[in-house]
C-alpha positions in Angstrom: 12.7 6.3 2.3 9.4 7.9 3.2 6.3 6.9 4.7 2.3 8.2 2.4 -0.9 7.9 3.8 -2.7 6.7 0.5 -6.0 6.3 2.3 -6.8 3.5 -0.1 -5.6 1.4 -3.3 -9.4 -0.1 -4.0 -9.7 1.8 -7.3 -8.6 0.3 -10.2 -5.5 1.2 -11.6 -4.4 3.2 -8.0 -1.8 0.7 -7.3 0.0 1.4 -10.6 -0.4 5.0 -10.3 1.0 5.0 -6.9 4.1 3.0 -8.2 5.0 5.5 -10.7 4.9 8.1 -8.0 7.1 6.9 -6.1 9.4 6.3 -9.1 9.3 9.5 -10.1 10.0 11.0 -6.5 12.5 8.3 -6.6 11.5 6.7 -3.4 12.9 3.0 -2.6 11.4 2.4 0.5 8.2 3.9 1.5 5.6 2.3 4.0 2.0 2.9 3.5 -1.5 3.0 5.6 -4.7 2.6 5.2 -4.6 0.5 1.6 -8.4 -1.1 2.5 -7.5 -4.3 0.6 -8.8 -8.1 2.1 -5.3 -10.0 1.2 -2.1 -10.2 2.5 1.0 -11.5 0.4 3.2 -9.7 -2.0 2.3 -8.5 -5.6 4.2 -6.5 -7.6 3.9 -3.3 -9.1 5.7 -1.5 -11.8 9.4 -1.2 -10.1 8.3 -2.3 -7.1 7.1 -5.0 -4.7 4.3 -4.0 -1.9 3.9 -6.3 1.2 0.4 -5.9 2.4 -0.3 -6.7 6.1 -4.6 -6.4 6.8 -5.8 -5.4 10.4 -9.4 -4.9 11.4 -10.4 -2.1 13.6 -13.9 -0.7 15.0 -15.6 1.8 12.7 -19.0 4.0 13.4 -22.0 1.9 13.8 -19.9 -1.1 15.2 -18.7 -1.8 12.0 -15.4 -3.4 11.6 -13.2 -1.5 8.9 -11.0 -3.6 7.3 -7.8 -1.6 6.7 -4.2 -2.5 5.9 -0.7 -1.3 6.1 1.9 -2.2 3.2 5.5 -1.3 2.7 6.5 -0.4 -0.9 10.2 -1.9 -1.6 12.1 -1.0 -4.9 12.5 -4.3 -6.5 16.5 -3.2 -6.8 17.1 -3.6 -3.1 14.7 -6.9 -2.3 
């Protein structure tokens, strides 16, 4: 169990690389911050499933950020 802060998942191919991280560190539960995605739901990733839950907050300039916070969940113990 562990919590990362993986300051995003946008790149291509980040979600997968971040899968195998855990694996290797052999994490089952690890909740996450700041993935900058626009959906919620489930998808699933290598050995795992991420929730994604999406929250908007102020940035500089009056912008809103759109940020998120997911929980990674080993797809043994769903």
């Amino acid at each position: 169990m562990g919590t990362w802060n993986i300051r995003s998942l946008y790149r291509l191919g980040s979600l997968t690389a971040l899968a195998r991280e855990l694996a290797r560190y052999k994490l089952d539960l690890v909740g996450v911050r700041k993935v900058r995605w626009d959906k919620e739901g489930a998808i699933r990733a290598e050995d795992y499933i991420i929730y994604i839950y999406i929250y908007i907050c102020c940035g500089k300039g009056n912008k809103n950020l759109q940020l998120g916070t997911g929980m990674f969940v080993n797809h043994g113990i769903v």
